[in-house]
C-alpha positions in Angstrom: 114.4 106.7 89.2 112.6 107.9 86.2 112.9 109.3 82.6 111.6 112.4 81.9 108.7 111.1 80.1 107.7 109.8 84.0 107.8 106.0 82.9 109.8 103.3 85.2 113.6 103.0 84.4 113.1 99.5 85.2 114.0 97.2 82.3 113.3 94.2 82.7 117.1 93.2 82.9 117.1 91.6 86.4 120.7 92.8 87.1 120.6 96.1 85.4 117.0 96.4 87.3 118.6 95.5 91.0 121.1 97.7 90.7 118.9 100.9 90.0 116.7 99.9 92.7 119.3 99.3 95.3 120.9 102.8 94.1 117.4 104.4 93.9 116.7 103.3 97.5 120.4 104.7 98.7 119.3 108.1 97.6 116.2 107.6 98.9 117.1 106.8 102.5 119.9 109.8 101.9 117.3 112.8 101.4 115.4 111.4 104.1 118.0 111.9 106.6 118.7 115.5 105.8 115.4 116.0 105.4 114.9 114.5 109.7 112.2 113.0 111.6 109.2 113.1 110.3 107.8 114.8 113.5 110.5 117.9 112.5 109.4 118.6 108.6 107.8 121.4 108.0 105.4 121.2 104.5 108.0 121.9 102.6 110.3 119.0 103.5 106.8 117.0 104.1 106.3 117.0 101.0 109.4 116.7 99.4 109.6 113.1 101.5 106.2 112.3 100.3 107.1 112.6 96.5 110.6 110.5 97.0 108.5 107.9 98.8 106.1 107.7 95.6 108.9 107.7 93.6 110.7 104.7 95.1 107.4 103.0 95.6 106.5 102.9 91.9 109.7 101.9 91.2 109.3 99.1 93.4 106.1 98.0 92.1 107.3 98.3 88.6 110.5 95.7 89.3 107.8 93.2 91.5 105.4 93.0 88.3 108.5 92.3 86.3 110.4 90.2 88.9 108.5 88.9 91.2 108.2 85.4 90.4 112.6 84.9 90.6 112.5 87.4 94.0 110.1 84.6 95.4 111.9 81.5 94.1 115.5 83.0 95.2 114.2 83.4 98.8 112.3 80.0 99.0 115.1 78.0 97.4 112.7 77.7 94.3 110.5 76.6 96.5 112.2 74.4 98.2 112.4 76.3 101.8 108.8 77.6 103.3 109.1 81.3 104.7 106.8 83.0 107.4 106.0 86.2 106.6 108.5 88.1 108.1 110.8 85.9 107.2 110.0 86.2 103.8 110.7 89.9 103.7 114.2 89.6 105.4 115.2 86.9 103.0 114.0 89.1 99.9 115.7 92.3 101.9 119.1 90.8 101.7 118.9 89.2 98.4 117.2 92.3 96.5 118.3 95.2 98.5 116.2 97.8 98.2 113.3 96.2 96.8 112.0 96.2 100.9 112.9 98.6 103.8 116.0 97.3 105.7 116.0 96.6 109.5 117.3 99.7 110.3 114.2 101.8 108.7 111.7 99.1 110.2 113.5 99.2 113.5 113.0 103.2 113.4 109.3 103.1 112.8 108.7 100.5 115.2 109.7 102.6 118.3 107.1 105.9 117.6 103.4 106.7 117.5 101.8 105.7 113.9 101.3 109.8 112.7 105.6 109.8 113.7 106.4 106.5 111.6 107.8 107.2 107.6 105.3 103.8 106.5 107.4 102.0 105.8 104.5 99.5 106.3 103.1 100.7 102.9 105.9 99.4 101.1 105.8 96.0 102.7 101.8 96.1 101.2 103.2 96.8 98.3 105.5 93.9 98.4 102.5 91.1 99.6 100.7 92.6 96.9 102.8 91.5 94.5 103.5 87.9 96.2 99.5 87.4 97.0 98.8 88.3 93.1 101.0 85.3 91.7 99.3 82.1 92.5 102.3 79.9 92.6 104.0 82.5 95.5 101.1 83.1 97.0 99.4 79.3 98.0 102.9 78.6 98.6 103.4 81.3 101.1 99.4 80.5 102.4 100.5 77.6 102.9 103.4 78.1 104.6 101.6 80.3 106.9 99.3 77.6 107.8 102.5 75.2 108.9 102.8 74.9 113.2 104.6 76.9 114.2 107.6 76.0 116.7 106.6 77.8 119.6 103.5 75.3 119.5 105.1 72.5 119.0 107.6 73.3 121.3 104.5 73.5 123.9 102.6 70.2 122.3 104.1 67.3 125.0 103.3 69.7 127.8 99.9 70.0 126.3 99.3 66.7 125.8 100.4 65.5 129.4 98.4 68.2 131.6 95.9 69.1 128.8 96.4 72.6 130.0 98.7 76.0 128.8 98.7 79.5 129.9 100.0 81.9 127.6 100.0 86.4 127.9 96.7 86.4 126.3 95.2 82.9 126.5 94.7 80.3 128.2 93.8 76.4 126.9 92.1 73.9 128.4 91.2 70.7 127.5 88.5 68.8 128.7 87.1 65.3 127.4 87.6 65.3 123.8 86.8 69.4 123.6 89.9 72.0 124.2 89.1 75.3 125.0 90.7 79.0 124.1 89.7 81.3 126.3 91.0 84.5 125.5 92.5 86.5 129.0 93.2 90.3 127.4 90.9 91.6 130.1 91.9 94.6 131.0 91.0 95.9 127.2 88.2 93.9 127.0 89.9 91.0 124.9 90.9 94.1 122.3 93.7 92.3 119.7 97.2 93.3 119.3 100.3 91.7 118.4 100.9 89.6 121.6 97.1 87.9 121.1 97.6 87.9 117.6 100.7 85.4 118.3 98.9 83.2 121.2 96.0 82.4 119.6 98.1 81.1 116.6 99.9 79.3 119.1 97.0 78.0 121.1 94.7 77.0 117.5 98.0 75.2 116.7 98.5 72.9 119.8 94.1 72.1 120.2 95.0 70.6 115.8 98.2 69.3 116.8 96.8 67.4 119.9 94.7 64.0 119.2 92.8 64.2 121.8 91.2 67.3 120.7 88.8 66.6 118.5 86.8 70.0 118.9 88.4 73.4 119.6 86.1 76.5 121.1 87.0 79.9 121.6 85.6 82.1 124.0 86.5 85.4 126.1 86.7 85.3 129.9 86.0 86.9 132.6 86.2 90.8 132.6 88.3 92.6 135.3 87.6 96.2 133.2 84.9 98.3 135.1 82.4 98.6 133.1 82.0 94.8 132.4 83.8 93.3 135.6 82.3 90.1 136.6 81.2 89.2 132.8 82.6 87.6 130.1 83.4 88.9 127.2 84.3 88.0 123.8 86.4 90.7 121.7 86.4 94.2 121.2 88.0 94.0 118.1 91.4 96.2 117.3 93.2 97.7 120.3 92.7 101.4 118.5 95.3 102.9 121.7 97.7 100.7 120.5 97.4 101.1 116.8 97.6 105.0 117.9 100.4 104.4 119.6 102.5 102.4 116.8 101.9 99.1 118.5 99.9 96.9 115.6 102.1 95.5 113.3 100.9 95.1 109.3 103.1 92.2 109.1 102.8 90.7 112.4 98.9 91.3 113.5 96.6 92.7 110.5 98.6 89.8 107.6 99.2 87.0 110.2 96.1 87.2 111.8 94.1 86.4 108.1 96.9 83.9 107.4 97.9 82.3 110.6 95.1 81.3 113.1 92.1 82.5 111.4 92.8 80.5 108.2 93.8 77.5 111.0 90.7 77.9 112.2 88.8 77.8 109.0 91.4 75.2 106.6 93.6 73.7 109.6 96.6 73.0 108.8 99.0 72.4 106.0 101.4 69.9 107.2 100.8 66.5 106.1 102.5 64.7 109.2 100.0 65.4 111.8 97.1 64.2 114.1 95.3 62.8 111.2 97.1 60.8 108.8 95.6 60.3 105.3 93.2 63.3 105.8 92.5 66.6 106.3 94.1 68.6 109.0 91.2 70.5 110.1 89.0 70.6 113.0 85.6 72.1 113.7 85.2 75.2 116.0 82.7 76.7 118.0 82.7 80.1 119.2 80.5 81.3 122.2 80.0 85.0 122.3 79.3 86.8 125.0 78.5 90.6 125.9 79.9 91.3 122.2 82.0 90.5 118.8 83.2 93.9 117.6 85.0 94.2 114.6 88.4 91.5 114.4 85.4 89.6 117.2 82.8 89.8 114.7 85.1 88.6 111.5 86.2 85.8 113.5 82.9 84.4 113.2 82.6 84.1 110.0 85.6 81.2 109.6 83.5 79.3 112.8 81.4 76.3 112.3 79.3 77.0 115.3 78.5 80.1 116.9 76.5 80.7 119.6 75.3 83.7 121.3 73.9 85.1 124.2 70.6 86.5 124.0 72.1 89.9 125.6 75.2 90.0 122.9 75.7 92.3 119.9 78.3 92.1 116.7 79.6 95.3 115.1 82.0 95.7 112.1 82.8 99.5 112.7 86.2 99.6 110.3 84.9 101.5 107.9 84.3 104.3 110.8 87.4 103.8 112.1 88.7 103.9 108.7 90.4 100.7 108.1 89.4 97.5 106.4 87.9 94.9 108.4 90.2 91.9 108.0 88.4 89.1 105.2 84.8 90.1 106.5 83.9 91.9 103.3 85.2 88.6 101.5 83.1 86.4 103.8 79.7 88.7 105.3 78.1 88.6 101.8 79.1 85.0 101.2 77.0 84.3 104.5 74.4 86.5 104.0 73.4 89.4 101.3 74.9 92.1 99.7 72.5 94.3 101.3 73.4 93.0 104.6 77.0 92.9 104.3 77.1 96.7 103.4 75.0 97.7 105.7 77.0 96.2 108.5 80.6 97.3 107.3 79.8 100.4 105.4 76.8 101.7 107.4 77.9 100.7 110.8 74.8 98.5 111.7 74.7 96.7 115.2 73.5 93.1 115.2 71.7 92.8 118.4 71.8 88.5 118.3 67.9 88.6 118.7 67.8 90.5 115.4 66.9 88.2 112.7 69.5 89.3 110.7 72.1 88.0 113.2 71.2 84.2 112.1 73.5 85.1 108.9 76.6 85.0 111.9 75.1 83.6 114.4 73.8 79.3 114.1 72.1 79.7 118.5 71.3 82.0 120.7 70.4 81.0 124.1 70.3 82.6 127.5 73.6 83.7 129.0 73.1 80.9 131.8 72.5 78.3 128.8 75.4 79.2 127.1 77.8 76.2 129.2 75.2 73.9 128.7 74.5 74.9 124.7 78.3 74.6 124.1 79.2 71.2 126.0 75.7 69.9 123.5 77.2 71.4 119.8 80.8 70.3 120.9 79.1 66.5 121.0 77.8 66.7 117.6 80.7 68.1 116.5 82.9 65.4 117.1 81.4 62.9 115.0 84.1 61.3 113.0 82.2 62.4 109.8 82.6 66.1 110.5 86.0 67.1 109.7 86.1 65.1 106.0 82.5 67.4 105.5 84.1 71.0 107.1 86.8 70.1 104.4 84.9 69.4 101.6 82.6 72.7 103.0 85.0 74.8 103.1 87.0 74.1 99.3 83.1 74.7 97.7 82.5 78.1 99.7 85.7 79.8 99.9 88.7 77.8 97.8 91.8 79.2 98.7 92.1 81.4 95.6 90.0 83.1 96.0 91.2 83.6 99.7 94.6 84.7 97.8 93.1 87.4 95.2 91.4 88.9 98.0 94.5 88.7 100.3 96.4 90.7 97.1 93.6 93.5 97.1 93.8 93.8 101.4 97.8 94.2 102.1 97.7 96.9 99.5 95.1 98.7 100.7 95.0 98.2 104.2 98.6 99.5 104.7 97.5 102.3 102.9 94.7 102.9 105.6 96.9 102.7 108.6 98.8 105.7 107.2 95.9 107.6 106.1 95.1 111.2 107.5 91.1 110.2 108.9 92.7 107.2 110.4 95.2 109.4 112.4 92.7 111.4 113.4 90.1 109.2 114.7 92.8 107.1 116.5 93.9 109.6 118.6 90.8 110.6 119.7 90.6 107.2 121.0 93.6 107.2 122.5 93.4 110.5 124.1 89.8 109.1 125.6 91.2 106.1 126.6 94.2 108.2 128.8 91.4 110.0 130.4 
C-alpha cells in the first residue's frame, strides 16, 4: 500500500488508484481474518491489526483528497440524486470498493460491545471528513440531510387530522397553533440513542411540515425512573450503557443528530415545496427544561430560540470527562457567550445551576417549576407572530452561516470517531455501564 520511502501509492490516476485501494483493502480484510476477533488477539496480533488499519486508512485519505470530488458526483448522479448519510456511504461502497467498509465489516461491528468492534466507524470519519471539507459535497449533502424524511411524511395526514402521533421515544401534540415534542425515554431519563435520535427527526419534521404549526416546543416528560419519578425531565444527554454496549451509531446518532433534527430545528428545512411557499422553511422553537439539560440536553439549547428553565434545573456539558466531543456546542457555547465560559463549561466540567448568572448565556427565562406551563403557552404567543420566522432566518445566516456549520462538521466526524475508539473512553464507559447493571 506503500513505497518504501512510506509515501501513498496513490496516483492520482482514478483507475489505476481504485484498483490499488480495492486490492489494498482485500488484503486488508484477509490478515484480519487470520488474525480473529478482536476480543482473541493477543499484543502481538493487536498490533499487527492496528498498523494494517493505519495503513489502509492513509491510503484511504490519500485517494479522498485526490478523488473526492468525482466519488461524490458518481454517487449523487453529479448531483443530481440527494443521499442520506448512510446512503451515501453504500452508494460510494459499491461504486469505489474499498474506499469504505462493506456491509459485511459494518454488520460485524454492529452486533458487539464498542472495546470488541474493529472501528470500522473511524474510517467512515474519515470518509465525512473528506465530503464535509469540499463545500460543493458538503452543503449538498447538508442539505440533503435537512430534506423530510419519508417516515414523516408518511405520518403528515395522520398528523394533520388528529394533531396527535406517538412514536418509541416521543410523543407530539398539537395544540392551537403550538405542537409539542415531548420526549418519553423515561426509563433513562430521556438519555439519547439511536431510536430517539430517529423520532425526534421524525417528529421536528411533521410540527415544519404541518401548517398549522406555527411554533414547535420540546420538552421531557414525566419520569417513571426512581430517583426522579413523578418529575419531568428534560435530557440526560448520551445513553453512556449503550454506547458501552455498541449501541450509538457514528453514522446514525452522533452525524444525524447535528445534521438532521438539530439543524431542522435551527435552519428548518430544505425543500422548497412546503408549508410556506416563497419563504423560508423554518420555524421558531422553544425548549422548556426541566430538572436538567446534560450534555446532547444542554447542546440542544443552543440551536433554540426560547429556552426557559425551571428555577430548580441545571445544564452540564461533561464530554470532555466522558471523553468525547460534545456534538456542535464548542462551535455554538462561545458564539453565545465567552470564551472563558464556553471552556469552562466543556473543558472544566462546570454545572450551570439556571439561577447562576452565567446560565442567561443558554438560558432567555427562568421561572418557578409551577410557572413553567403558564411561561411556555406566553413565549409560544409571541412567537407566532408572522414576522418571526423571515427574522429567525435572517438570524440565523448572520450568526452561524452554514459554512461554517460545514468546516466545523469536517473537523467533528474526524475526530469524534476517533474518540469513540479511544482507550479513556473504553474505560470510563464501562464503569458506567457496570454501575448502571448494579
Amino acid at each position: 500500500m506503500t513505497t518504501a520511502a512510506g509515501t501513498s501509492s496513490i496516483t492520482g490516476d482514478l483507475d489505476l488508484d481504485r484498483v490499488e485501494l480495492h486490492t489494498a483493502a482485500r488484503e486488508h480484510a484477509a490478515l484480519l481474518r487470520a488474525l480473529g476477533s478482536v476480543r482473541a488477539r493477543d499484543d502481538i496480533a493487536a498490533a499487527r491489526a492496528a498498523t494494517a488499519h493505519r495503513d489502509l486508512r492513509r491510503l484511504r485519505r490519500e485517494f479522498l483528497r485526490r478523488h473526492l470530488s468525482t466519488v461524490y458526483r458518481a454517487a449523487t448522479d453529479d448531483l443530481r440524486r440527494g443521499l442520506r448519510l448512510s446512503e451515501l456511504g453504500a452508494a460510494t461502497t459499491e461504486l469505489f470498493p474499498g474506499l469504505l467498509p462493506d456491509p459485511e465489516q459494518l454488520g460485524a461491528d454492529a452486533e458487539v460491545a464498542q472495546p470488541e468492534k474493529e472501528g470500522w466507524e473511524i474510517d467512515q470519519g474519515i470518509f465525512f471528513h473528506a465530503v464535509f471539507a469540499d463545500p460543493v459535497a458538503g452543503n449538498h449533502l447538508l442539505d440533503e440531510m435537512r430534506a423530510p424524511t419519508t417516515r414523516a411524511t408518511d405520518l403528515l395526514p395522520e398528523f394533520r387530522s388528529t394533531g396527535a402521533i406517538t412514536l418509541p421515544a416521543v410523543h407530539l401534540a398539537r395544540s392551537g397553533a403550538t405542537s409539542t415534542i415531548t420526549i418519553t425515554n423515561t426509563a433513562c431519563l430521556n438519555a439519547e440513542d439511536n431510536q430517539h435520535v430517529a423520532d425526534m427527526e421524525t417528529a421536528v419534521d411533521l410540527v415544519l411540515l404541518d401548517p398549522m404549526s406555527h411554533v414547535g416546543v420540546v420538552r421531557g416528560g414525566v419520569m417513571d425512573h426512581p430517583r426522579y419519578r413523578g418529575r419531568r425531565v428534560f435530557s440526560a444527554g448520551i445513553n453512556l450503557a449503550h454506547l458501552h454496549q455498541g449501541k450509538i451509531s457514528f453514522l446514525d446518532f452522533l452525524l444525524r443528530r447535528e445534521t438532521g433534527y438539530i439543524a431542522k430545528i435551527l435552519r428548518g428545512l430544505a425543500e422548497e415545496d412546503t408549508a410556506w411557499p416563497g419563504g423560508p422553511a423554518c420555524k421558531p422553537w422553544i425548549a422548556a427544561v426541566d430538572s436538567f439539560a446534560i450534555g446532547g440536553g444542554a447542546q440542544l439549547l443552543m440551536v433554540f430560540d426560547r429556552v426557559i428553565a425551571g428555577t430548580d434545573s441545571y445544564i452540564s456539558l461533561p464530554a470532555a470527562q466522558e471523553g468525547i466531543i460534545p456534538g456542535a456546542a464548542n462551535l455554538r457555547l462561545g458564539r453565545s457567550s465567552n470564551f472563558r465560559l464556553s471552556r469552562d463549561v466543556i473543558l472544566w466540567g462546570r454545572k450551570l445551576w439556571a439561577t447562576d448568572p452565567d446560565a442567561r448565556f443558554v438560558l432567555d427565562t427562568v421561572v418557578e417549576p409551577a410557572a413553567m406551563d403558564r411561561e411556555i403557552a406566553e413565549a409560544a404567543t409571541r412567537l407566532a407572530s408572522p414576522a418571526v420566522v423571515a427574522n429567525k432566518h435572517m438570524l440565523v445566516g448572520a450568526e452561524e452561516p452554514q459554512d461554517v456549520f460545514r468546516r466545523y462538521l469536517s473537523e467533528f466526524s474526524r475526530h469524534q470517531a476517533m474518540r469513540l475508539y479511544s482507550a479513556d473512553v473504553m474505560a470510563k464507559t464501562g464503569r458506567f455501564q457496570q454501575s448502571a447493571s448494579r
